[in-house]
N, C-alpha and C positions, 0 to 999 in steps of 0.2 A: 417694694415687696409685692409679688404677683397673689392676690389673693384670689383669682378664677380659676376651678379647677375643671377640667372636662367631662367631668359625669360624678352622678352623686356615690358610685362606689368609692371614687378616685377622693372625692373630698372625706370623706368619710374612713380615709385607709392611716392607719397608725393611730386611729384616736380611741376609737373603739375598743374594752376591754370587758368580760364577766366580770357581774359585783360595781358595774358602776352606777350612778346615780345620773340620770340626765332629765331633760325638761324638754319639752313637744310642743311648742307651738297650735294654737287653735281652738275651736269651740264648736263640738260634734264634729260636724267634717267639714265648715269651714274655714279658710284661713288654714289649712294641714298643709304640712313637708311632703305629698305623697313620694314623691322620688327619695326622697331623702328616709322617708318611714321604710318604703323599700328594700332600701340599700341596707336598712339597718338589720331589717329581719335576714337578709343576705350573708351578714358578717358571722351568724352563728350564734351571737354573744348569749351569753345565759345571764339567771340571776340578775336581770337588771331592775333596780327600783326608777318609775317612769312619775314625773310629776305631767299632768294633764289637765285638764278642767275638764277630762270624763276619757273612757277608753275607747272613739269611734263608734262602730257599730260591727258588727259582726262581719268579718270580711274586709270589713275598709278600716281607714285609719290603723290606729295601736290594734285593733284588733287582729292583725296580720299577724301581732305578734302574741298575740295571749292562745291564737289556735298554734302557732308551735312552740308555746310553752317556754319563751325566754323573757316573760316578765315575770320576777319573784312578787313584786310589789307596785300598787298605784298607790298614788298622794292623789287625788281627787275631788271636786267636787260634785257631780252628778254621774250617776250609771246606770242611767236607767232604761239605754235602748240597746245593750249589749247582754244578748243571751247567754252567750259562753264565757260573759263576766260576771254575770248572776250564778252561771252553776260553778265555776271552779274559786269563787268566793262563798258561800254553799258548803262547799265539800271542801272547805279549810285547805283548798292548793292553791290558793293566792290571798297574800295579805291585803289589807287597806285601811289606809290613813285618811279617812273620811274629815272633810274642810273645807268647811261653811267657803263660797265661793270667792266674797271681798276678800276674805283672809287669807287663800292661796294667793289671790292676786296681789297682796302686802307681802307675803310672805317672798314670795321672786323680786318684788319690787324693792324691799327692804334686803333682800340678798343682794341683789348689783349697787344699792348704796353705801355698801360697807356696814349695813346698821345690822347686829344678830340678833337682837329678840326685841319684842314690842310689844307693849299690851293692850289689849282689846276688850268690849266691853261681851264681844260674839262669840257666843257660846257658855255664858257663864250661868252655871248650875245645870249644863246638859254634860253627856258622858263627852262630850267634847271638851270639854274641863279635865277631865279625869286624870289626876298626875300630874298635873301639871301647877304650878306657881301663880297663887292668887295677891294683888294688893289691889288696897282699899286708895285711890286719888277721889277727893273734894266729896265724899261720901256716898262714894262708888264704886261695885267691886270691878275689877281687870282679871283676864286672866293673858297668861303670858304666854307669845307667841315665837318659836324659835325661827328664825329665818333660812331662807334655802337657798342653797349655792350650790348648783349641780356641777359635775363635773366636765359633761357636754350641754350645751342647748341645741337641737335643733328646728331653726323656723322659718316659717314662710312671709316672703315679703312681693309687693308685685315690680318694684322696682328697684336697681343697683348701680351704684355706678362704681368702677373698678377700686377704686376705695374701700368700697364697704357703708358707701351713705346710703341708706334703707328708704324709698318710700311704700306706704301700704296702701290699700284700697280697701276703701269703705268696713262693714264691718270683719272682715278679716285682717283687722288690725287685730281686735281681740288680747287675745293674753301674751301675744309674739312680742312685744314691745319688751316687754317685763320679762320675760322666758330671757329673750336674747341678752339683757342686760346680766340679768342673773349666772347665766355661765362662764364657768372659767374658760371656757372653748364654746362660742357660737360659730356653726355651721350654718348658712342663710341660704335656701333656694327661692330661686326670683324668676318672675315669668320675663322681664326685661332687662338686658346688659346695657349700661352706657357708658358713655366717656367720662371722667372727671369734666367736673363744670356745667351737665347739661340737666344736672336736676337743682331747680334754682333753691336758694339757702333758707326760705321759707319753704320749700315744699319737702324738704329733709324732716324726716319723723324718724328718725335714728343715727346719729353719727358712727361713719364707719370705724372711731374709737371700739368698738363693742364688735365689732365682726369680723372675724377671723377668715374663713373660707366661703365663697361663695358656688352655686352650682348655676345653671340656668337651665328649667324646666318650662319650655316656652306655652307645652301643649296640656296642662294640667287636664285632669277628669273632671275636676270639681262636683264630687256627686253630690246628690241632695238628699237628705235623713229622709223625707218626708214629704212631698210633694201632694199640693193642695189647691184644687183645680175647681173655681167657681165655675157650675154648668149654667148658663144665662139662657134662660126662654126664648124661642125665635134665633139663637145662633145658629 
């Protein structure tokens, strides 16, 4: 089974629908699908709920996609350097399911283990609770967390070999590990192709079981949120 496709429009064609549910890969803008974020704003699709650990920044990342208006809904846990995700949450045109950050990362991780709800001790007596199913274990309260199984994942890895065996790099390992797991369809773009066999059995941090299409984005942007530059006296 050829799982390398040659451009991320190409891996990305038949999967894509309005109204579906998918998972992003990464943490601000590192560790992000950029070709693959791309391709998606590309497809047109509307209406889609994005599970993320935050929306980019303005411009980069998922933000590509909230300036043309085809995310109904984030699952999130921070958002706090996206302007155009502060006004069109604001002005009640985008939903959000605000989650405490461990818990989104249970909550992917428990979705690719077959396990659907779990209880937690995060967020109990905050409107994070709200509605949702309380019990009391060893005189303690939990409140109950429902698990996510999106319908695509897409993520970024730095290595593949035609399989689908994933390795990552440093911290853009991030939330891709769990995203990928968690999709019914993971799409994986990778800065390096290899052979079967040349990434050794300890250095695999994902079995190509979990991955479906690969793309290869050799030349990423990799931009930085925030860039912070000690000036040193006499340099």
């Amino acid at each position: 089974m050829n799982k390398v496709y040659p451009s991320a429009d190409a891996a990305l064609a038949g999967l894509i629908e309005d109204g579906q549910l998918l998972a992003v890969g990464g943490f601000g803008l590192c560790g992000i699908p950029e070709a693959l974020i791309d391709a998606l704003r590309d497809t047109g699709a509307r209406n889609l709920t994005v599970i993320s650990n935050n929306a980019g920044v303005d411009g980069l990342g998922l933000g590509k996609l909230l300036e043309t208006r085809q995310i109904k809904k984030m699952i999130s846990s921070y958002v706090g350097e996206n302007k155009e995700f502060e006004r069109q949450y604001l002005a009640g045109e985008l939903e959000l399911e605000f989650t405490p950050q461990g818990t989104l990362a249970e909550k992917l991780r428990a979705g690719g283990a077959g396990i659907p709800a779990f209880f937690t001790q995060t967020g109990v007596g905050t409107i994070v609770a709200e509605g949702k199913e309380t019990r009391q274990f060893d005189g303690k309260t939990y409140v109950m967390e429902r698990s996510l199984v999106p319908d695509v994942s897409l993520v970024k890895a730095y290595m593949a070999d035609r399989s689908g065996n994933l390795r990552f790099r440093l911290t853009s390992r991030n939330f891709n590990p769990a995203a990928a797991t968690a999709g019914k369809i993971c799409v994986v773009e990778v800065e390096q192709l290899v052979e079967n066999g040349e990434i050794a059995p300890d250095d695999v941090h994902l079995p190509g079981i979990y991955v479906h299409r690969i793309v290869v984005n050799a030349h990423p942007a990799k931009h930085i949120e925030k860039r912070t530059v000690t000036v040193r006296s006499g340099a």
